[in-house]
N, C-alpha and C positions, 0 to 999 in steps of 0.2 A: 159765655155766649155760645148758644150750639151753630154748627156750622150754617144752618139754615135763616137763622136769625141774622148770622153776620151777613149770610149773601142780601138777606131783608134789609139791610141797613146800608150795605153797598149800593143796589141799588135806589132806594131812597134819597142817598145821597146825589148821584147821577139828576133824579129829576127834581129834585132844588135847587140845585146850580143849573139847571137846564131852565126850570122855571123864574128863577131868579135873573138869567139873562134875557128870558122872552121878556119881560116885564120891564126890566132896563130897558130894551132897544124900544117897547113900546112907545116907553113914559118921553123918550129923546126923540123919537121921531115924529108923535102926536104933540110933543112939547105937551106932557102933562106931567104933574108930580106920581112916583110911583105909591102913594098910598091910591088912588085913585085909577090907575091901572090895575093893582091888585083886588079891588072890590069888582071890575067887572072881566078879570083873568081868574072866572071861577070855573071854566070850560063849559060855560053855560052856550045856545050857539042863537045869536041875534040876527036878526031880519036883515034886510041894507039900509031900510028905514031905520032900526034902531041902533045898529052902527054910528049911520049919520047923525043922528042925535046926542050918540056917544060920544064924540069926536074920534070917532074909529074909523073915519073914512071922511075923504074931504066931498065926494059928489056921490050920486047913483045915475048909473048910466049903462049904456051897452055896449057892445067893444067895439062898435065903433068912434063910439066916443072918448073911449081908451086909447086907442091908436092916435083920434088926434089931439091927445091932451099927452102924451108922451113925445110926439113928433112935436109941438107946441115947444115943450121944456126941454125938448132935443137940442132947439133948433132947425129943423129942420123943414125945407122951404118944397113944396108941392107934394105930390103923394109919398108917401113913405114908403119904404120898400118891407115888405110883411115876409116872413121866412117860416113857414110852417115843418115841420118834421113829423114823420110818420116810422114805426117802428116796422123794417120789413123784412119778414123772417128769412132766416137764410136755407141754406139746403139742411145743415146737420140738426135745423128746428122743426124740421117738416119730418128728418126721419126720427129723430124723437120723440113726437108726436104718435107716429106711426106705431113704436115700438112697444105705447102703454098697451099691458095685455087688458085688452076688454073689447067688447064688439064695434065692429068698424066702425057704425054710423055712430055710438059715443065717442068713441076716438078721433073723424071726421069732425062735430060738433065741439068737441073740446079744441081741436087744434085749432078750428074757426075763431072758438073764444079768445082763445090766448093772444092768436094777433089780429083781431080786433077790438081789443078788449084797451081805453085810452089810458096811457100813464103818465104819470109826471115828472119831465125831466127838464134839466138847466143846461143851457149851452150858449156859445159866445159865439155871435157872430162877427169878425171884426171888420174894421174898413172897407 
């Protein structure tokens, strides 16, 4: 096996066991059998209508209706308290930014992108 083929099959392996779990936690949490997770875990990407006809979503709705159907199964009694996070750059991002060799107003325009530009992150807010 050339060295190229083995990295090939290393990571191969990585995304069956990675798609082999997405698939489980589906099948457990939609309560479906995984042959029927795997017919529609083909990365194909469905509507919210066809979700919900999939059993891939239990409502469609908008976030506010997200918020009170988590405050609902929270428990939690009057308005919820909503915690938004915004990524805001620091001083050694700004001169970073600054330091890409190319004309200011691209370098201006890229630094604006970078921190306005939304990401996806997870964090805990406790008690």
């Amino acid at each position: 096996m050339s060295a190229g083929e083995g990295e090939r099959v290393y990571w191969q392996t990585i995304l069956d066991e990675t798609y082999d779990s997405f698939v489980a936690i589906v099948a457990a949490g939609r309560n479906m059998d995984e042959a029927s997770v795997r017919e529609l875990a083909d990365g194909s990407v469905y509507s919210g209508r066809q979700a919900l006809d999939n059993g891939l979503v239990d409502a469609l709705g908008y976030e506010e209706d997200a918020i009170a159907k988590a405050a609902e199964l929270g428990g939690i009694s009057g308005e919820p308290r909503i915690v938004e996070y915004s990524n805001t750059p620091g001083f050694d991002d700004f001169l970073t930014g600054l330091a890409t060799p190319r004309d200011p107003l691209s370098a201006a325009l890229a630094l604006m992108e970078q921190f306005t530009t939304p990401s996806l992150e997870m964090r805990w807010i406790g008690p």
